[in-house]
N, C-alpha and C positions, 0 to 999 in steps of 0.2 A: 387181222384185227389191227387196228389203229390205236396205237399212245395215245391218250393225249396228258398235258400237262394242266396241273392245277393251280391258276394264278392266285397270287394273293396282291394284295395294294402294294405291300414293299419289294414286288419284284417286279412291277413297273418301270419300265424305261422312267431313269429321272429324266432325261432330256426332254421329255413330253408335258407340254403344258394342255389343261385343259381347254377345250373350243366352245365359243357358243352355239349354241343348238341352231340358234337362228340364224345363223350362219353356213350352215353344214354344207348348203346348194352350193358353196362358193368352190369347195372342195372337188365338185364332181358335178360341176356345171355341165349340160350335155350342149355337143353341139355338132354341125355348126351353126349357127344363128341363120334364118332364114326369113322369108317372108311370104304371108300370108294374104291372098288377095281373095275379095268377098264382095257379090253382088245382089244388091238388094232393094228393091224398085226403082231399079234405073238408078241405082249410086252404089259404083264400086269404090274398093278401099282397101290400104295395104296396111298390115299392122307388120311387126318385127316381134320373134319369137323364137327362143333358146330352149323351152321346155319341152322339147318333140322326144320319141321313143320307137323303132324299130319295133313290131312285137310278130310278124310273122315276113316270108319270104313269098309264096304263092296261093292266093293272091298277095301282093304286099299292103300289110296292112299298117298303119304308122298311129300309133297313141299320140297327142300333143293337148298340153295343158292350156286352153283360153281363158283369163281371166272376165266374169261375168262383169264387173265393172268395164271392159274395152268395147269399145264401139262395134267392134266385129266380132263381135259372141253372139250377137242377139241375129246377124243375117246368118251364121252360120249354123247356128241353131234353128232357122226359120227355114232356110233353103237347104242345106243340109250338103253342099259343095262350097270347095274352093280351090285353092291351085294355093302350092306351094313351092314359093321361086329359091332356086339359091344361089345367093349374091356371091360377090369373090371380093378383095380385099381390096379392090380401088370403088366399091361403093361403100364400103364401113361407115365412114362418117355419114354418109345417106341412111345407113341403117339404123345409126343411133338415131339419129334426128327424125325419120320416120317412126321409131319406138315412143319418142320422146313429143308427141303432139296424137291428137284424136281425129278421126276420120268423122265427126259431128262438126268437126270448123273446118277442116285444111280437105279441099281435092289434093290428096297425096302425089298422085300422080303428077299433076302438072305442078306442084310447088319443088318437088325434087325433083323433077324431067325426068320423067321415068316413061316408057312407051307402054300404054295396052298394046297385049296380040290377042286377036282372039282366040280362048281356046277350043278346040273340035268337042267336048264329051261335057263339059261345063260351061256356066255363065261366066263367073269371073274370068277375068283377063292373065296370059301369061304376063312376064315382064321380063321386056326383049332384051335389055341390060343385063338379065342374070346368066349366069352358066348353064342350070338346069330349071327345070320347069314340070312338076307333075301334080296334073288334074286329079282332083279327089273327090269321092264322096264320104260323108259321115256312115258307116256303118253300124255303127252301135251310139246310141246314145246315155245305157243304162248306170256311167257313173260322172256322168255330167253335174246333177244336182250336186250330187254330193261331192267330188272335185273335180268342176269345171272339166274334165276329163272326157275328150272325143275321141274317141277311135272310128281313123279315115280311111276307107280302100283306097288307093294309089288305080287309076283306071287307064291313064296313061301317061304318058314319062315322053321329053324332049331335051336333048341336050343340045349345044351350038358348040359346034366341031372347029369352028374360027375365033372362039372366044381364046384368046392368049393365054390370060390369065387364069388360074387354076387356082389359086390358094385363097383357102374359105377360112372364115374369123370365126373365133371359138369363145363362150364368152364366161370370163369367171367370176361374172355377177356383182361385181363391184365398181364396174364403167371401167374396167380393163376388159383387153381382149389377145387371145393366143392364135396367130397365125401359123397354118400348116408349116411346117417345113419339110426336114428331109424323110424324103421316104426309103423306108428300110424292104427290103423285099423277105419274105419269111415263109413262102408259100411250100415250099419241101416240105417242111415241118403240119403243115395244114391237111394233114394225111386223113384224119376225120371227117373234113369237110371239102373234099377234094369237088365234090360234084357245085360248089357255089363259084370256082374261081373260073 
């Protein structure tokens, strides 16, 4: 059986100031920041996107939030693929600045020099610049309406073996950003999930 303890207000950490609510994503901003590419009669388009989610392993399935007002909600909800590239930390500034303009005025592509590759299983284009590269389709689309909310199967996965650089930008939602650093190795201890490493 489990204690637990019964808070009241005056055993509150005083050091704790309250947060505003509408702030909370800044806290546990998920990342790393990636990008999103979508094609859609003959015009494709990269948006920049921090609200992605993990939600299964085999198939991999990835939740990511697209706002209905972005220019790439409405191919992606039409054609129902896209490819989601991940950048590494010498295109940052490209990423904000891709975030920061709409695929209804700017070919993305060629205003940031970004390369289409084509990809084998989808329409959109990888994007040869990034470190990783995986093809998806939408699998479910049942909380879409209600929050913008896609869950994409991952169909296939490319990574670039000569890409240097490794460390992906993480973003906490305030036009800051937390680059990887060191990595601690801990996998002893990962005795539960022995069969993912």
């Amino acid at each position: 059986m489990v204690n637990s303890t019964k808070l009241t207000a005056a055993s509150c950490p005083v050091s704790m100031n309250e947060f505003p609510l509408s702030k909370v994503f800044h806290l546990f901003e998920p990342g790393p920041v990636v990008l999103v590419t979508t094609a859609n009669k003959g015009c494709t388009n990269i948006m920049t996107m921090s609200w992605h989610m993990m939600l299964e392993f085999e198939p991999p399935l990835i939740g990511c939030c697209v706002s209905a007002c972005n220019y790439s909600f409405a191919a992606l909800r039409k054609t129902r693929e896209c490819v989601i590239a991940i950048p590494t930390v010498e295109l940052a500034s490209r990423v904000v600045e891709i975030g920061n303009c709409s695929g209804h005025d700017v070919d993305k592509f060629e205003a940031f020099g970004l390369t289409p590759v084509s990809a084998q299983q989808v329409a959109p284009p990888l994007v040869a610049e990034c470190l990783a590269n995986i093809e998806c389709r939408v699998a479910d689309t049942r909380m879409v309406n209600k929050y913008n909310l896609f869950i994409l199967e991952a169909v296939r996965a490319w990574i670039d073996p000569k890409h240097k650089e490794r460390r992906t930008i993480h973003a906490n939602g305030d036009g800051t950003f937390v680059v990887d650093g060191n990595t601690i190795n801990l996998k002893k201890k990962m005795v539960k999930w022995k069969y993912l490493l």
